[in-house]
N, CA, C and O of each residue as an XYZ file, in Angstrom:
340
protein
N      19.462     -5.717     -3.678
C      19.749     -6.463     -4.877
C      21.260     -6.483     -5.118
O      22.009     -5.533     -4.889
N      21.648     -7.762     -5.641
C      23.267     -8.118     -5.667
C      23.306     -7.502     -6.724
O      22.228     -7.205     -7.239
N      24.883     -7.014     -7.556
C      25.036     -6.756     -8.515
C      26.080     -7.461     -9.231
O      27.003     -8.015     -8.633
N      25.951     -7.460    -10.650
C      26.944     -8.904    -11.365
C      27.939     -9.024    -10.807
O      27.983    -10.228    -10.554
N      29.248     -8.339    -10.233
C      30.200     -8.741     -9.986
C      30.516     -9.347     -8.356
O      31.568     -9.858     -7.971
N      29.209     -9.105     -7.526
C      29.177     -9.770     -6.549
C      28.566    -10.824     -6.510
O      28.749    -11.507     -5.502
N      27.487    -11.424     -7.727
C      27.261    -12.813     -7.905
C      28.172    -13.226     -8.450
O      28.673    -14.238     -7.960
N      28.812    -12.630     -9.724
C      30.147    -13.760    -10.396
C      31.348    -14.068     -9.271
O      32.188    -14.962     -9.168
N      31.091    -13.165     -8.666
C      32.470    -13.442     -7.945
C      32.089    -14.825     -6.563
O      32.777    -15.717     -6.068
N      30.696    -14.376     -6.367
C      30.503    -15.690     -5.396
C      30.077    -17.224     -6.432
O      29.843    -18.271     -5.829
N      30.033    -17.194     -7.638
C      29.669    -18.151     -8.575
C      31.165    -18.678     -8.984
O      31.391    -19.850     -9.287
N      32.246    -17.548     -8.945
C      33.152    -18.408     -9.015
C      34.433    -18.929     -8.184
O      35.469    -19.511     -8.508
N      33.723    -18.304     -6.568
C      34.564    -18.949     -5.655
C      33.612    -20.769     -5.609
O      34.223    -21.837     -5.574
N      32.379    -20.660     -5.620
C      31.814    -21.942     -5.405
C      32.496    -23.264     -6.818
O      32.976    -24.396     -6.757
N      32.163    -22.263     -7.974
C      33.213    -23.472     -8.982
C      34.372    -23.570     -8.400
O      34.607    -24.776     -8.326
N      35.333    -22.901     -7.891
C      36.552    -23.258     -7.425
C      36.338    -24.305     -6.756
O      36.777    -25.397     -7.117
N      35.368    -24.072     -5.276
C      35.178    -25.564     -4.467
C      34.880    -26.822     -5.586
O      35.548    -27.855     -5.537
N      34.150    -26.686     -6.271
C      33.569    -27.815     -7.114
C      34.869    -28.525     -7.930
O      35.305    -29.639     -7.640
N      35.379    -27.703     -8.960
C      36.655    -28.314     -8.997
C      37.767    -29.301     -8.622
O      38.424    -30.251     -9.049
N      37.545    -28.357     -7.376
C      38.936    -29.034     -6.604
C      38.204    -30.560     -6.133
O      38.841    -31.588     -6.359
N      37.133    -30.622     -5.615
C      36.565    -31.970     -5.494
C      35.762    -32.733     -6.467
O      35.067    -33.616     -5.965
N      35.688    -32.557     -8.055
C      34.955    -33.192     -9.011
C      35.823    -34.138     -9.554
O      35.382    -34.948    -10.370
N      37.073    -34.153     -9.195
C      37.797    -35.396     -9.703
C      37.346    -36.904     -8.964
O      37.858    -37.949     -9.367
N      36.247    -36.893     -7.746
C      35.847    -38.153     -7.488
C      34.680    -38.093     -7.758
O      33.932    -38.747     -7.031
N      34.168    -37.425     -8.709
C      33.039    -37.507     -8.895
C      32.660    -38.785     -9.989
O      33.587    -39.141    -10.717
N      31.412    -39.451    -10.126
C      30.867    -40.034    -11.735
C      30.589    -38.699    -11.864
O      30.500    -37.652    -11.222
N      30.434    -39.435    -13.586
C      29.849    -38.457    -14.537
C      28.045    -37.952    -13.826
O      27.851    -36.739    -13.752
N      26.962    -38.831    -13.395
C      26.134    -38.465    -13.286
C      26.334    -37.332    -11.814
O      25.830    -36.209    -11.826
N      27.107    -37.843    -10.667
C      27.168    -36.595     -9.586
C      27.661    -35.472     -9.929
O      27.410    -34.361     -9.463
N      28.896    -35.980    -11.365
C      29.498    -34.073    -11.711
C      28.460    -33.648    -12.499
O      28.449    -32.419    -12.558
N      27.539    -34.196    -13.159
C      26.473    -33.186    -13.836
C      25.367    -32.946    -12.724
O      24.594    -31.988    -12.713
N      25.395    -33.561    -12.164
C      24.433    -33.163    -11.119
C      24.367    -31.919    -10.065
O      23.444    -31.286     -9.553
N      25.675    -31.878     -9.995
C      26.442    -30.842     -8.795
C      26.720    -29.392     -9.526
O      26.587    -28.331     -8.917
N      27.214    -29.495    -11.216
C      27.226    -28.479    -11.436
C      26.133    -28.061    -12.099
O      26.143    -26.944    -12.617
N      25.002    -28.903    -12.190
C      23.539    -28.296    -12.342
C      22.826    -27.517    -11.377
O      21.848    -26.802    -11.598
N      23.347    -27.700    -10.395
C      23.044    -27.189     -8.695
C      23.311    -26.071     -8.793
O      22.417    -25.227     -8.844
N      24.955    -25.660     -8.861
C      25.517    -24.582     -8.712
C      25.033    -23.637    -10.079
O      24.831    -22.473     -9.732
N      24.829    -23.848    -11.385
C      24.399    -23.068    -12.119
C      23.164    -22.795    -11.870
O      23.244    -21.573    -11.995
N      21.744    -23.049    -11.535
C      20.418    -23.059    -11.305
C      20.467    -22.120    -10.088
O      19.608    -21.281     -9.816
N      21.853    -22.434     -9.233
C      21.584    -21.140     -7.905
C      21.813    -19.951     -8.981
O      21.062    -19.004     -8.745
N      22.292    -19.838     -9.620
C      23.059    -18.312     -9.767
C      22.365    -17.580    -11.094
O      22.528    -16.393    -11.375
N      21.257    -18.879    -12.134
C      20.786    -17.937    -13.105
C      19.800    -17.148    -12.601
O      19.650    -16.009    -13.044
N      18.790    -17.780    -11.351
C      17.668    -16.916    -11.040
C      18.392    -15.538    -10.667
O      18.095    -14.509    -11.275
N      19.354    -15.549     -9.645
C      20.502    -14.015     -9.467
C      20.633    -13.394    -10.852
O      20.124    -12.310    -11.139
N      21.307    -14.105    -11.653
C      21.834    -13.225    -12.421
C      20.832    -12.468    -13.106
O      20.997    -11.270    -13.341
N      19.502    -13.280    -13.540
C      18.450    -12.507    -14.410
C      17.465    -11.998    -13.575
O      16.460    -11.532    -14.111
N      17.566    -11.998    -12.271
C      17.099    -10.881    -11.137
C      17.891     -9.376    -11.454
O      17.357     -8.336    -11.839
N      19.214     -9.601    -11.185
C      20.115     -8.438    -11.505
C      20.003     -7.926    -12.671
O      20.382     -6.754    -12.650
N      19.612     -8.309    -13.813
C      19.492     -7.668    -15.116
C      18.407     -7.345    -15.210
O      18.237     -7.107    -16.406
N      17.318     -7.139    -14.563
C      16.466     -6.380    -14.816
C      16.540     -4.523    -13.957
O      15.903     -3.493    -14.177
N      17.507     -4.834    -13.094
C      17.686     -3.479    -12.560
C      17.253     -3.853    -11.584
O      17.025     -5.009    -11.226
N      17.033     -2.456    -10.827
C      16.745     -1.579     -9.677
C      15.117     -2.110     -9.665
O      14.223     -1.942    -10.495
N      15.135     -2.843     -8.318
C      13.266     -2.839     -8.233
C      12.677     -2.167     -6.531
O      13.212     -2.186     -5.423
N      11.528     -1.690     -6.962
C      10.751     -1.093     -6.037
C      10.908     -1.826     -4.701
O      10.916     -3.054     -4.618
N      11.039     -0.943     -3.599
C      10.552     -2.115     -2.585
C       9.044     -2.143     -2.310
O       8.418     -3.065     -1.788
N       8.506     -0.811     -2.811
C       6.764     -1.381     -2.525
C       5.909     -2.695     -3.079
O       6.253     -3.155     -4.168
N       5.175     -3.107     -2.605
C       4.456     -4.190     -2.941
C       3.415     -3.549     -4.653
O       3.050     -4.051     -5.716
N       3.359     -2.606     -4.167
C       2.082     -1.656     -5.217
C       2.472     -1.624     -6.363
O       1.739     -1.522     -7.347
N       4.279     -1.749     -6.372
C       4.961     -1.032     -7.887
C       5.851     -1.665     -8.362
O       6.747     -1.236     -9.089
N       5.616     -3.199     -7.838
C       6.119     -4.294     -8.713
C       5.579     -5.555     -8.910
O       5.079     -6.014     -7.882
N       5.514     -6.245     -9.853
C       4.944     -7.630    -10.189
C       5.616     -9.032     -9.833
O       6.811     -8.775     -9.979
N       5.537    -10.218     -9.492
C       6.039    -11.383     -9.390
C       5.520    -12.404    -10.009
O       4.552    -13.122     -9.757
N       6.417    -12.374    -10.994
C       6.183    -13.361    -12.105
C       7.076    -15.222    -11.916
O       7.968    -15.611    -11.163
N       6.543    -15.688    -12.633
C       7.212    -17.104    -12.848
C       8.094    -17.355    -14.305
O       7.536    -17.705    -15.344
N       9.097    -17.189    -14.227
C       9.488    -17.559    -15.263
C      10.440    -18.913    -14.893
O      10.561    -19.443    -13.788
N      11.215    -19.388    -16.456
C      11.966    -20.745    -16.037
C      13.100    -20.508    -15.057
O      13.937    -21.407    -14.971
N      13.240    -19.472    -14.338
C      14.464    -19.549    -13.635
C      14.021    -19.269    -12.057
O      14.793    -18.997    -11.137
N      12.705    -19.393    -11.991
C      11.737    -19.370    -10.810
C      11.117    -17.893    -10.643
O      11.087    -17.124    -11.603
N      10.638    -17.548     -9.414
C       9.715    -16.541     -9.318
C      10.774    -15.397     -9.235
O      11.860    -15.560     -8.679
N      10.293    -13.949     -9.968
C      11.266    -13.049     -9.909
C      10.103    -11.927     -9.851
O       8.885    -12.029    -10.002
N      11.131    -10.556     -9.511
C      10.019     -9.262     -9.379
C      10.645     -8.482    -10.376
O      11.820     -8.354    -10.720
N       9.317     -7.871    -10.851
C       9.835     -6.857    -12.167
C       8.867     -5.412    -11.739
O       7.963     -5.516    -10.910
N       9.159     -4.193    -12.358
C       8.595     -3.001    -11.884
C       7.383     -3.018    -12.645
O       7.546     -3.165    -13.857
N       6.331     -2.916    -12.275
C       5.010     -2.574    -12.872
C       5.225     -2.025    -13.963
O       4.498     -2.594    -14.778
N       6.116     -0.829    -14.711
C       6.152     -0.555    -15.731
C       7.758     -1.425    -15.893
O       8.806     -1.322    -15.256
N       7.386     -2.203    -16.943
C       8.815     -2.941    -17.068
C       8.896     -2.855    -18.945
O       8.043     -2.461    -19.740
N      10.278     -3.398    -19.178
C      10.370     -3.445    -20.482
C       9.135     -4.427    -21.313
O       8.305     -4.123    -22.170
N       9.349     -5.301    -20.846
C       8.734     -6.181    -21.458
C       6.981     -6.419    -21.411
O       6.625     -7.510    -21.857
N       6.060     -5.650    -20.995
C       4.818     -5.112    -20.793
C       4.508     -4.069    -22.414
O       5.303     -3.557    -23.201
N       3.178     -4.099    -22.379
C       3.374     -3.521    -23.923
C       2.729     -2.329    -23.192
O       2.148     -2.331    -22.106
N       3.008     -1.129    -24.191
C       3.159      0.194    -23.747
C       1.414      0.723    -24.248
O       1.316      0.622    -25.471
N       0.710      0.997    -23.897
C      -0.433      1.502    -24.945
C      -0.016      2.409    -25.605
O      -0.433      2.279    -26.756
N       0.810      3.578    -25.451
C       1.141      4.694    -26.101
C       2.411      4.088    -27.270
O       3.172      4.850    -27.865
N       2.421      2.673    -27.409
C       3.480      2.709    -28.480
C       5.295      2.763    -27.701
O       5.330      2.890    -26.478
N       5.999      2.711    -28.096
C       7.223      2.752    -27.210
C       7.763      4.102    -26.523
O       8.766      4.074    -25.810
């Protein structure tokens, strides 16, 4: 698993490329292109904020959320606790 400063840092060598070539862009290819490049990097980033995950199959879940399929630890935050928090 990447950690934030090795996705930001590859999120913002790729805006650099984008930049330097969005001055021939239309408006619909520059929203298009930097819809690309943001959609790669939220599923990363909210992969990385959940932490450290299992590599067993047994002791983690794969869920769908809007930023596509991600793995969370069988006991995760967001699961309700029976014992209360």
């Amino acid at each position: 698993m990447e950690d934030y400063t090795t996705i930001l840092s590859e999120m913002n060598k790729e805006f650099e490329n984008f930049s330097s070539k969005s001055r021939s862009l239309n408006a619909y290819d520059y929203e298009k292109e930097f819809r690309k490049i943001t959609d790669k990097y939220d599923q990363k980033l909210f992969q990385a904020s959940l932490g450290k995950i299992p590599k067993s199959k047994n002791k983690k879940h794969t869920i769908e959320t809007s930023f596509g399929k991600i793995n969370v630890k069988k006991k995760s935050f967001h699961e309700p606790n029976p014992n209360g928090l």
